[in-house]
C-alpha positions in Angstrom: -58.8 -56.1 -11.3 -56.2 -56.9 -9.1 -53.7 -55.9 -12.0 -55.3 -52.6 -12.6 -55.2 -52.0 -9.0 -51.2 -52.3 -9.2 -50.9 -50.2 -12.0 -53.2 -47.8 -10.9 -50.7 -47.7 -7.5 -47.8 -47.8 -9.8 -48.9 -44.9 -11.7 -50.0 -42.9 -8.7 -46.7 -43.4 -7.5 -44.7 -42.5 -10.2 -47.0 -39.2 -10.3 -46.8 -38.2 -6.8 -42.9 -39.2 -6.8 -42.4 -36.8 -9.8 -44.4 -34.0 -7.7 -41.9 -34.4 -5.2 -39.2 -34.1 -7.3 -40.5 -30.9 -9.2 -41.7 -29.3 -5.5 -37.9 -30.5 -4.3 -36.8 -28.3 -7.3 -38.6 -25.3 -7.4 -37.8 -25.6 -3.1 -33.9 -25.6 -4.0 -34.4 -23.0 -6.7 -36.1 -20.3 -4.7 -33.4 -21.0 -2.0 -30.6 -20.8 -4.1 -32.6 -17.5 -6.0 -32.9 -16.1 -2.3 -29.5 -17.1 -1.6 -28.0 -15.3 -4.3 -29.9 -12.0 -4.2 -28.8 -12.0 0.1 -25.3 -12.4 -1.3 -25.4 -10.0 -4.4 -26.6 -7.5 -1.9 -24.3 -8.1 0.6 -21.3 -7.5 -1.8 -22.6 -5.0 -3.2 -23.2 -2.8 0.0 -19.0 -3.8 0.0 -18.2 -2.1 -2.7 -20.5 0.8 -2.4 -18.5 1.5 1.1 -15.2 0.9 -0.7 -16.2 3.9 -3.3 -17.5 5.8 -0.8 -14.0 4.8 1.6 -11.9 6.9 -1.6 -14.3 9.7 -1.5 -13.5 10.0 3.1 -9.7 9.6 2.3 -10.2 12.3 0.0 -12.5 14.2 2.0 -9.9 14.0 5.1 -6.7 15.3 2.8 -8.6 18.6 2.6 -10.0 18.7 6.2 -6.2 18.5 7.5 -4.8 20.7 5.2 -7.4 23.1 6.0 -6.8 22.2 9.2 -3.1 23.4 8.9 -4.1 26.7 7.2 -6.2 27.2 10.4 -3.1 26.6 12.7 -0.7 28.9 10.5 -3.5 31.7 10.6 -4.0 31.5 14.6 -0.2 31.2 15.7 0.6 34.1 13.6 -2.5 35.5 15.2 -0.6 34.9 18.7 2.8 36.8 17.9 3.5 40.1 19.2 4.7 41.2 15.7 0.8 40.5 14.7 -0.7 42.0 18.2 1.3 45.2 17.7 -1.5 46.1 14.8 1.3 48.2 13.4 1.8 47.3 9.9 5.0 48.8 9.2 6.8 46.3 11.8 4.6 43.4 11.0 4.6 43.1 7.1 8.0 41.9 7.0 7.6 39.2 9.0 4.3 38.3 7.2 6.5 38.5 4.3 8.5 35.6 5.1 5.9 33.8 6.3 4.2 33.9 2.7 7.3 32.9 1.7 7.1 29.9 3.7 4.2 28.2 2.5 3.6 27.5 -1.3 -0.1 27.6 -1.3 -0.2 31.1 0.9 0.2 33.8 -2.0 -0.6 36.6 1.1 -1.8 37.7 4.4 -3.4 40.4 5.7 -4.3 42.3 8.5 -7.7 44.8 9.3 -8.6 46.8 11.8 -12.1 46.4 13.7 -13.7 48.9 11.2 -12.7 46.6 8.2 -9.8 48.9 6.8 -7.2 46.4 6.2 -3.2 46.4 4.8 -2.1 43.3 2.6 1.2 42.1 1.4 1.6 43.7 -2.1 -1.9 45.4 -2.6 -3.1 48.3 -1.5 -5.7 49.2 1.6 -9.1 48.3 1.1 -12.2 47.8 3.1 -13.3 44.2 3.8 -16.5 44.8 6.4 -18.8 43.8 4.0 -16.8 40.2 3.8 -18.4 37.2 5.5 -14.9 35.8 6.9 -14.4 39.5 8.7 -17.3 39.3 10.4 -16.9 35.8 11.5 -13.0 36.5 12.5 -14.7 39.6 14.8 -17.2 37.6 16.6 -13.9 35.6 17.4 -14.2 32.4 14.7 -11.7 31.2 13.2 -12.9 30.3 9.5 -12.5 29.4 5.8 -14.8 31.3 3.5 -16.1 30.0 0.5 -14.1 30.8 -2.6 -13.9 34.9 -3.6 -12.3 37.0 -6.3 -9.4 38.3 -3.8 -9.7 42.2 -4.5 -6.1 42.3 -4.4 -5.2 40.8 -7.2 -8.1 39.6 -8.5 -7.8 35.9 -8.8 -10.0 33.3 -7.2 -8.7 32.5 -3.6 -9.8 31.0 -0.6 -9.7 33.1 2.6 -8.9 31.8 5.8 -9.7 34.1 8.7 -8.7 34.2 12.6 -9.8 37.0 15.1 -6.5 39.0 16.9 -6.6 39.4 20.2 -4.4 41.5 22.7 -3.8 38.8 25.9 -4.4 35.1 25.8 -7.9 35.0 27.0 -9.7 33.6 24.2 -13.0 35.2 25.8 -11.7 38.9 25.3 -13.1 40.4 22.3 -10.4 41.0 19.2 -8.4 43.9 18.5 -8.4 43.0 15.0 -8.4 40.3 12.5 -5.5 38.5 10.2 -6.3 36.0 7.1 -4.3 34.5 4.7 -5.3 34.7 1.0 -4.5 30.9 -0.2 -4.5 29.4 -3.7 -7.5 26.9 -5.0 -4.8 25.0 -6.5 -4.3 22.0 -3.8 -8.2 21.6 -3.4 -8.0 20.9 -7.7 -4.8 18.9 -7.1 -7.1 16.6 -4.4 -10.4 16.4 -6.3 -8.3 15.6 -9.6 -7.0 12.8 -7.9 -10.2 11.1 -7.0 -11.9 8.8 -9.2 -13.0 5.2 -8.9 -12.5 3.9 -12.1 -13.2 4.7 -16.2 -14.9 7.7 -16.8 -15.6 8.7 -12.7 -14.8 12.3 -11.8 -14.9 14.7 -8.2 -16.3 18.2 -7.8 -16.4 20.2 -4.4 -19.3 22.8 -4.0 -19.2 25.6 -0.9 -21.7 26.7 0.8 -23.6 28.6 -1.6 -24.0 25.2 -3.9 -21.3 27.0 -6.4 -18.5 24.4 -7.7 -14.9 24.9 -6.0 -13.3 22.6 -7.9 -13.9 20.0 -10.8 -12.1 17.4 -12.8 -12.7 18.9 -16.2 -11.4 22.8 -15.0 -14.0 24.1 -17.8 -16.4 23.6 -14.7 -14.0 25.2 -12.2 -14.8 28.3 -9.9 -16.0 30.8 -11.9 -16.6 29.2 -15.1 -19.7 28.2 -17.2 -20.5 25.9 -14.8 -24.5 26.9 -15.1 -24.9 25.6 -18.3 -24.7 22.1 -17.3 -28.0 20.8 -16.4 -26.9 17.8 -15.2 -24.2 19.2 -12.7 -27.2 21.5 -11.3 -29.7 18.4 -10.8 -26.4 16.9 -8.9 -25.4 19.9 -6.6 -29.5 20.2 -6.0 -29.5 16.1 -5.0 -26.7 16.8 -2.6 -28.0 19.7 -1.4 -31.4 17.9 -0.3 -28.9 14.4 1.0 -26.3 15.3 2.7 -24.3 12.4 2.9 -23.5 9.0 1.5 -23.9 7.0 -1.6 -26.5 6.1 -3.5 -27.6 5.5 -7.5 -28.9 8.5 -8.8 -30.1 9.1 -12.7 -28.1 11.4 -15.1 -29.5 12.4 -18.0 -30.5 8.8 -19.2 -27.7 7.0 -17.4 -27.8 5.7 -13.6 -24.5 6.9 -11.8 -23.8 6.3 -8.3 -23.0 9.6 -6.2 -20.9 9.4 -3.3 -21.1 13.0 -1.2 -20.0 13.9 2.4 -19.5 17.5 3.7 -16.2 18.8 5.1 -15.3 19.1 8.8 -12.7 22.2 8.2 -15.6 24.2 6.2 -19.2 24.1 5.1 -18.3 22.5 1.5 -19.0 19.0 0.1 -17.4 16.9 -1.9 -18.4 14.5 -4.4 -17.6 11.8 -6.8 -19.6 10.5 -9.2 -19.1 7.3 -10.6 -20.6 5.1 -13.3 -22.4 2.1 -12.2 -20.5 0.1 -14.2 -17.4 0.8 -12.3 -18.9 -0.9 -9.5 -21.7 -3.6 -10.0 -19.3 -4.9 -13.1 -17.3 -7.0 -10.5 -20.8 -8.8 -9.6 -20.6 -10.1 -13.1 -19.2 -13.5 -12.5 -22.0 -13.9 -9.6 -24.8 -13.4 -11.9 -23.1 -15.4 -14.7 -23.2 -18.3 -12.0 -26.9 -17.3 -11.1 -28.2 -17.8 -14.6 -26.0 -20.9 -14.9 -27.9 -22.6 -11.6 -31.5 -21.3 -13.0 -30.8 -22.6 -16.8 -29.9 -25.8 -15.1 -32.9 -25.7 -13.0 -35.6 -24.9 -15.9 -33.5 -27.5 -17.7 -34.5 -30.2 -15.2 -38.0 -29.5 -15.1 -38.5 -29.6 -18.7 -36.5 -33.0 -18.9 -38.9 -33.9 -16.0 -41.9 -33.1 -18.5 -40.4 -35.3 -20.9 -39.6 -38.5 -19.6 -43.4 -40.3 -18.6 -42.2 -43.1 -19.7 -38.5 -43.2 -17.8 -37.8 -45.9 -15.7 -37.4 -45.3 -11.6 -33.7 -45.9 -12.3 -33.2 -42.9 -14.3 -35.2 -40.8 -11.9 -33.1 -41.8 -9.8 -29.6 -40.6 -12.0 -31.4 -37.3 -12.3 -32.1 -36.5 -8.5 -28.2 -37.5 -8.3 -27.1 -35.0 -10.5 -29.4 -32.5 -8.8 -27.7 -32.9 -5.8 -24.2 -32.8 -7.2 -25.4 -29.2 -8.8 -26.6 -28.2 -5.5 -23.7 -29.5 -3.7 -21.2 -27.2 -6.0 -23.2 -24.5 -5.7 -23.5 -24.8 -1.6 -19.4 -24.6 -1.9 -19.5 -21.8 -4.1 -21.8 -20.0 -1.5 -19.3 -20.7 1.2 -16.6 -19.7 -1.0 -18.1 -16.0 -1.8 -19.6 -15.8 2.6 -15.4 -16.5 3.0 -14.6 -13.3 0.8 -17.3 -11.2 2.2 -16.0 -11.8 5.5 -12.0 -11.0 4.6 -13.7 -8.0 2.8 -15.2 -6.9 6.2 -12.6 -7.6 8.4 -10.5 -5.1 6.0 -13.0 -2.7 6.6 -13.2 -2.5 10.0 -9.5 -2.8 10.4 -9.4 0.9 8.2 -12.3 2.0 10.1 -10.2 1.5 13.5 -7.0 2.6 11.6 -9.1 5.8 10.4 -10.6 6.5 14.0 -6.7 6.3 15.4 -5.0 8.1 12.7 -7.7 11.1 13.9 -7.3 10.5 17.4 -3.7 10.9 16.9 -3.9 14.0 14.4 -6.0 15.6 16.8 -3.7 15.2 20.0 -1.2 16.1 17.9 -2.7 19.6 16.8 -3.8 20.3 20.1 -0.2 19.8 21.4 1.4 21.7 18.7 -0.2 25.3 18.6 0.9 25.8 22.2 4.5 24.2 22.0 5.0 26.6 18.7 3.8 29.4 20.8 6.2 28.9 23.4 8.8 27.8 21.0 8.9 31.0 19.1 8.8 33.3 22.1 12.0 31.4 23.8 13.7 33.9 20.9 12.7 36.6 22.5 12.6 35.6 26.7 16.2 34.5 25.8 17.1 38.1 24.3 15.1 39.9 27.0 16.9 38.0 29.5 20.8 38.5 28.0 19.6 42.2 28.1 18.0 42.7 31.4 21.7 40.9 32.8 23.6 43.1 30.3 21.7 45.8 32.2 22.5 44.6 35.4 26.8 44.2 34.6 26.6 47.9 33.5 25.0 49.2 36.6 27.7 47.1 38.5 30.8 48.6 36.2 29.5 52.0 36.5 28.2 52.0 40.4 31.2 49.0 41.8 30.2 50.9 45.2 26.7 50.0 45.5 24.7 50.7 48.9 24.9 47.9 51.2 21.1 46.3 50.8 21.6 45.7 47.0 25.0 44.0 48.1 23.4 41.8 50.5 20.6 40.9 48.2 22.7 40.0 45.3 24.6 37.6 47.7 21.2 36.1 48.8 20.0 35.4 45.5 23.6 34.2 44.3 23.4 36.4 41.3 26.8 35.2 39.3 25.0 31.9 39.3 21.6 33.4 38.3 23.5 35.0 35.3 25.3 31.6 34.2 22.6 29.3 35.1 19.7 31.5 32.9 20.3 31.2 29.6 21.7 27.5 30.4 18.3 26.8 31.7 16.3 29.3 28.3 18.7 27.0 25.9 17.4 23.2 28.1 13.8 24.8 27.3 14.3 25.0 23.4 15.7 21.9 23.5 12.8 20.4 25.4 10.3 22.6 22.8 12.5 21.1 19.7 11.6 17.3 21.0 8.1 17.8 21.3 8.0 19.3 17.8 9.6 16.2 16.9 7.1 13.8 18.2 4.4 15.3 17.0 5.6 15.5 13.7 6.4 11.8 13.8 2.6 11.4 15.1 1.6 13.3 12.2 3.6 11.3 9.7 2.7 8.2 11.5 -1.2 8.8 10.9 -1.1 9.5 7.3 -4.0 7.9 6.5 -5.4 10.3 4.3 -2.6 9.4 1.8 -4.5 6.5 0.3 -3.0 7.1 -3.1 0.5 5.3 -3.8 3.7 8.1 -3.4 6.3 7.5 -3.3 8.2 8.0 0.0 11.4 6.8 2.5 10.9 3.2 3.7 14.0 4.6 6.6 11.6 7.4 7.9 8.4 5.3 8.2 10.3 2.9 10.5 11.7 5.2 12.2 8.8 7.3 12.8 7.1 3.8 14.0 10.0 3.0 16.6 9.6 6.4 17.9 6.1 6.0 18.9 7.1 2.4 20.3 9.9 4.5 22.1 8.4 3.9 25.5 8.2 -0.1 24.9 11.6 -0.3 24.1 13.2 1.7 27.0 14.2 -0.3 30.1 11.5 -0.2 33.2 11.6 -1.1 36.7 11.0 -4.6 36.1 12.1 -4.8 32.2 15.5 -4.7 30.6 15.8 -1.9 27.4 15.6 -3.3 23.7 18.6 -2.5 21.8 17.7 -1.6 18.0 20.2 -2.6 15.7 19.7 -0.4 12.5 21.5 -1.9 8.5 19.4 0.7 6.8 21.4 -0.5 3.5 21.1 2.6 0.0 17.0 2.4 -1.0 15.2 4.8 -3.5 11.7 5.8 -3.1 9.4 3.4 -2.8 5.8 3.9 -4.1 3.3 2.6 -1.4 0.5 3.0 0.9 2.5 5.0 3.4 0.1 4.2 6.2 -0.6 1.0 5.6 2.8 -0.2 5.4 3.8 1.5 8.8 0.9 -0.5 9.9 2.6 -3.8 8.7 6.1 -2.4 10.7 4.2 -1.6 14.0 2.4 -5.1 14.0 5.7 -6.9 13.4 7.7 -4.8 15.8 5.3 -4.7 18.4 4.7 -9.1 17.9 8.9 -9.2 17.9 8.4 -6.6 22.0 5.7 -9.4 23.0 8.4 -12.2 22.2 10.6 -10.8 24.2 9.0 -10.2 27.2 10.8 -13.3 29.2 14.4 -12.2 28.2 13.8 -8.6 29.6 12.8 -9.9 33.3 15.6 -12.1 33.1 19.5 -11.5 32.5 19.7 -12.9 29.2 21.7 -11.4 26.7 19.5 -11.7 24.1 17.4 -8.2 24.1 17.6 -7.0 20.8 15.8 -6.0 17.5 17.8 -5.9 14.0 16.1 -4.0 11.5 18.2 -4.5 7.8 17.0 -2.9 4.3 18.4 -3.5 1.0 17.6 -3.3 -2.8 17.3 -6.7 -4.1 18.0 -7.6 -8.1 14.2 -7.5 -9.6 13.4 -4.6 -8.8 12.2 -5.4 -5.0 13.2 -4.2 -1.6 13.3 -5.9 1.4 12.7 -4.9 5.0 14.1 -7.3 7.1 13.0 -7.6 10.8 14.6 -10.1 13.4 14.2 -10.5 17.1 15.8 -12.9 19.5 12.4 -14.3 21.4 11.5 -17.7 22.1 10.6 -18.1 18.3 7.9 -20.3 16.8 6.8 -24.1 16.3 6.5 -25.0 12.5 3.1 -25.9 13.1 2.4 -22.4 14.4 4.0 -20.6 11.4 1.8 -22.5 9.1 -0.8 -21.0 10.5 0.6 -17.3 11.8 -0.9 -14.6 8.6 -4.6 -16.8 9.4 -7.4 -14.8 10.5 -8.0 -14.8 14.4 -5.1 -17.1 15.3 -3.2 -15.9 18.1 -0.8 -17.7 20.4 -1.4 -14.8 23.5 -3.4 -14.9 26.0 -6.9 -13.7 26.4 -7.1 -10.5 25.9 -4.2 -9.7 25.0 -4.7 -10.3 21.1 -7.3 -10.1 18.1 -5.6 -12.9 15.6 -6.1 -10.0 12.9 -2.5 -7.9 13.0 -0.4 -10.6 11.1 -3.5 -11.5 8.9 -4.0 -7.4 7.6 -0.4 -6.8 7.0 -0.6 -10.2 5.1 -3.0 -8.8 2.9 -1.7 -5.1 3.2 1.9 -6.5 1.2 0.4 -9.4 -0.7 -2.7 -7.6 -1.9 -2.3 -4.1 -2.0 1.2 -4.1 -2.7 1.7 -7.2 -4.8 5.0 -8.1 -2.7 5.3 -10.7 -0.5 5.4 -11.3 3.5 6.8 -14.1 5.1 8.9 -15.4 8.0 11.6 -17.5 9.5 12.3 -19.2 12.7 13.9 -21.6 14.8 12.6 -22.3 18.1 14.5 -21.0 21.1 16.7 -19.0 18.8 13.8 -16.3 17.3 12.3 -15.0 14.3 12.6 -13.2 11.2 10.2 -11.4 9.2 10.7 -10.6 5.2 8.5 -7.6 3.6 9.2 -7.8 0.2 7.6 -5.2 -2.5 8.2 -3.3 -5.6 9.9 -0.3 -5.7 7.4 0.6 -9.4 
């Protein structure tokens, strides 16, 4: 009895042990199960807002050149050739301006009951158009695309209201558009895709298709016959923004739509969902691989009744060895999806500044050009009003006493030398603006997300211009001399906007290592920036400073995420960690540096020229 008892206890041991283990099991499998469908989402959320990420760089390409169309059309507006409303004086300076711009084919200009003259058509009547109308109310617009009645060929009107003063409340005297090409909004939606077999359309705001990849299904064309296109316009018609998996005939797509700032259009990109979930492919290989190995140990555990403790024992080892890989390839893909993010916001922040900065830049520049183009005329005004003057005074020498005394008073030989001294100081003054604005404007290219190629000299240079007022000396700072061995480069294709980024994290890490030389007297205040073509096809961008330079323990560490040496406050860790990945990743080049304590640092960008 006693022995019966024992196995009985034995038995009931061995029973409930193996309950635990299989409860243990399916505990860790619905965990890991959980685990992996919280990290499959997670990811791909990532990519859906990296497909949707190309769709807003293309998306902003066309706001800003829109954008510029809009600031062509309303300084022209703003000339006194234009206010005159007299076309005979005014269409040859319209003339050049077509001239100017490639994309501008002509420009027009109608009187408040429609009747309009245009470069190289004849009058017509445009009150029935939409963009009229708008212009008159005093709107400054884009119109959706038209078949341009002057030569028949399907343009895109952009519309801005004349007015006779500078009150922008006083109603418009008339109205001036430009008749502009649909050729750069193909050029931008061809260029978006997002892998095999993606293309981009852009619909206005009557749901009709702008532009398309395939330019059978351009403006104009049979685009009706496509059901599926319709079913899409209709979908983003009824959504107006974002990304989501739709179903296309019998395939699932993912559609990525967001509407224009510049103009009531939207643009699309539809992409297959293989071009996205594909890279999730190794994650659910390693999913099936954990739930084969789980089902594998419970049917071993439904095979061995008769196994001793010992081997029990062997298999809960192993369990936790497969547990303990997969825990560390967990943390391994939570590691990635936090680099991913940080990337993200980092563009985000870029993105919002790059705006920012376009947008002081536009406001800044339509009234600089305006006074910039009338210093012309106030210069020749002037020269003519003194002209005036010297020929009263050559033909009257024996003027009446008053105007003697005044033109003593007002010192009027210096007046006449000191005007157009002071007209020429203003043009000069005008010509700098234009040129910091422009270097603003090239600065915050971030619309360019396609690699171009450009000048590795200009970038830098438009970067040290916008550090311009760190480098000059202050009341409690010594200047920063920049030493410039631009050596011969070609063009270099990049991401324009990120690599400035890279120069303005170095330079402005190189100002902050510096900061103890400038409030001392020590010699040592300069920057040398040296570029040359290396043999394999490389360039490098060289970038030295003479600060207090770096502990080898701290370069070990300097391109880590969130590891700063400065103070609180006074810096994120993340500058030298994005450029890292800005050269090494998007660029395939490489980034490092080298320094000697006391003596400064040096920092090598290194990247194709492709």
């Amino acid at each position: 009895m006693k022995f019966t008892l024992r196995k009985f206890a034995s038995r009931h041991r061995d029973i409930l042990m193996r309950s635990l283990t299989v409860s243990l099991i399916l505990s860790i499998s619905g965990g890991a199960y959980y685990s992996y469908q919280l990290v499959r989402n997670t990811l791909l959320e990532s990519l859906k807002k990296n497909a949707l990420l190309e769709l807003v760089q293309g998306r902003e390409s066309l706001d800003r050149w829109l954008s510029n169309q809009k600031i062509h059309v309303e300084t022209l507006a703003n000339t006194a050739q234009v206010r005159s409303m007299d076309w005979a004086k005014t269409e040859p300076y319209l003339k050049s301006e077509t001239l100017r711009f490639s994309d501008v084919y002509a420009i027009a200009i109608a009187r408040p009951d429609g009747w309009r003259n245009v470069i190289g058509g004849k009058p017509a009547n445009i009150a029935d158009r939409v963009f009229f109308q708008k212009a008159m109310t005093g709107i400054t617009n884009v119109s959706d695309p038209l078949i341009s009645r002057a030569n028949q060929s399907p343009s895109l009107v952009i519309a801005a209201p004349i007015r006779g003063g500078f009150d922008t409340n006083s109603q418009p005297i008339g109205e001036i558009h430009s008749l502009v090409s649909l050729e750069r909004v193909n050029r931008v939606v061809s260029s978006l895709e997002y892998g095999k077999n993606s293309y981009a359309f852009a619909i206005d705001s009557q749901s009709r298709v702008v532009a398309h990849a395939n330019p059978a299904f351009g403006f104009g064309k049979t685009q009706a016959q496509d059901t599926q296109l319709l079913e899409i316009i209709q979908h983003i018609a009824q959504n107006k923004q974002g990304i989501e998996l739709i179903k296309v005939g019998n395939q699932a797509q993912y559609l990525a739509h967001l509407p224009l700032q510049e103009a009531n259009w939207f643009v699309a990109l539809l992409i297959p969902r293989e071009n996205i979930e594909s890279q999730l492919q190794s994650l659910d290989s390693i999913a099936l691989i954990v739930a084969g190995l789980a089902i594998s140990l419970l049917v071993i555990l439904g095979r061995i009744q008769v196994i001793e403790q010992g081997h029990l024992k062997k298999s809960n080892e192993l369990l936790e060895k497969r547990v303990t890989e997969r825990t560390a390839e967990l943390s391994s893909a939570t590691a990635q999806i936090q680099q991913s993010q940080i990337w993200m916001i980092q563009n985000e922040k870029m993105s919002a500044l790059g705006n920012l900065v376009a947008g002081v830049a536009h406001e800044i520049n339509n009234p600089v050009n305006f006074i910039h183009g009338n210093l012309t005329y106030v210069n020749e005004y002037a020269e003519d009003l003194l002209h005036l003057v010297h020929l009263y005074q050559e033909q009257f020498p024996d003027s009446s006493e008053p105007i003697q005394h005044y033109l003593q008073e007002i010192d009027f030989e210096f007046l006449a030398g000191d005007l157009p001294k002071m007209l020429t100081s203003m043009r000069m003054g005008t010509d700098r603006i234009r040129q910091i604005v422009l270097s603003l404007r090239n600065f915050s290219r971030l619309d360019e997300a396609e690699v171009k190629p450009v000048d590795i000299h200009e970038g830098i240079d438009n970067t040290l211009l916008i550090l311009q007022h760190r480098l000059k000396a202050t009341s409690d700072r010594a200047a920063v001399e920049v030493i410039k061995e631009y050596g011969d480069l070609p063009l270099v294709a990049c991401y324009v906007s990120q690599l400035n980024q890279v120069f303005m994290n170095i330079l402005v890490n190189a100002l902050d290592a510096m900061e103890d030389q400038r409030r001392s007297d020590s010699p040592n205040r300069a920057i040398r920036i040296k570029t040359q073509k290396l043999d394999q096809g490389m360039v490098q961008i060289a970038i030295a400073d003479q600060g207090l330079g770096m502990t080898p323990e701290v370069q070990q560490r300097i391109f880590d995420p969130f590891f700063t040496t400065k103070p609180v406050g006074k810096g994120t860790g993340m500058g030298m960690s994005i450029s890292y990945q800005i050269v090494t990743e998007r660029h395939q080049g490489k980034l490092y540096c080298v320094s000697q304590l006391g003596k400064g640092t040096e920092f090598f960008v290194e990247i194709p020229i492709r």
